[in-house]
N, C-alpha and C positions, 0 to 999 in steps of 0.2 A: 381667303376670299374665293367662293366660288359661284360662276357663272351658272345660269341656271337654263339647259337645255328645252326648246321647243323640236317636238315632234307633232308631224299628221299626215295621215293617211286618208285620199280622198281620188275615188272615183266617179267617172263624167263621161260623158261619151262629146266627142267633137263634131258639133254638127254642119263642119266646115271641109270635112271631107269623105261625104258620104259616098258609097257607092252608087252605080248603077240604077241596083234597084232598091234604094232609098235608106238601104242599112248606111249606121253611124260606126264607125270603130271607138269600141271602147278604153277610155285612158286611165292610168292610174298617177295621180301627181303626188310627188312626196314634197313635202318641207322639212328642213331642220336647217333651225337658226335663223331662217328668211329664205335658205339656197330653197330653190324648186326644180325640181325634176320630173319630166312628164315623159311617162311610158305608153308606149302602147301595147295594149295587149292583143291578143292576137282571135280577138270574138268579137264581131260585130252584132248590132243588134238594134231593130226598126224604133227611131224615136220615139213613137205610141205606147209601144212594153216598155219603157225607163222610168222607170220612179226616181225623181231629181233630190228628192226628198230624204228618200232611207238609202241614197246612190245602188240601188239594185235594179234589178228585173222585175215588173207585175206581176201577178198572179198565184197561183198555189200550181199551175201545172207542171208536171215531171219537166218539162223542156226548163222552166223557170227555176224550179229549183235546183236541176243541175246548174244550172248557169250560175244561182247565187252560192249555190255551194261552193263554184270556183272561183268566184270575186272571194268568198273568204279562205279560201286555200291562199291565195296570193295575196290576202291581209294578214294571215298567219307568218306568212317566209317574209313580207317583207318588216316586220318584226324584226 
């Protein structure tokens, strides 16, 4: 008989401990089995640019896509 493993990977940003100047720090929570883990990563980014939706950055500009190419760098490793 075998148990059948839940994984996921999901990015958010907290908008409970924003900076200064209005940026949110970005988090990565993990599940498996029910356990959660919530990271932080080390990029903040102003509430307005966060798409909640496809958990990225807005837009098509170089700043945005570097960003989201590093959210999937760190979707990759935590694989």
């Amino acid at each position: 008989m075998s148990s059948k493993t839940t994984f996921s990977l999901v990015f958010y940003i907290n908008r409970t401990k924003d900076k200064k100047n209005g940026e949110c720090p970005v988090m990565l929570r993990i599940n498996i089995n029910g356990d959660k883990l919530a990271l932080r990563l080390k990029r903040f980014i102003q509430p307005d640019q966060w798409d909640p939706v496809r958990y990225q950055m807005k837009g098509r500009t170089t700043e945005a896509k570097v960003f989201n190419d590093y959210l999937e760098a760190v979707r990759v490793r935590a694989h």
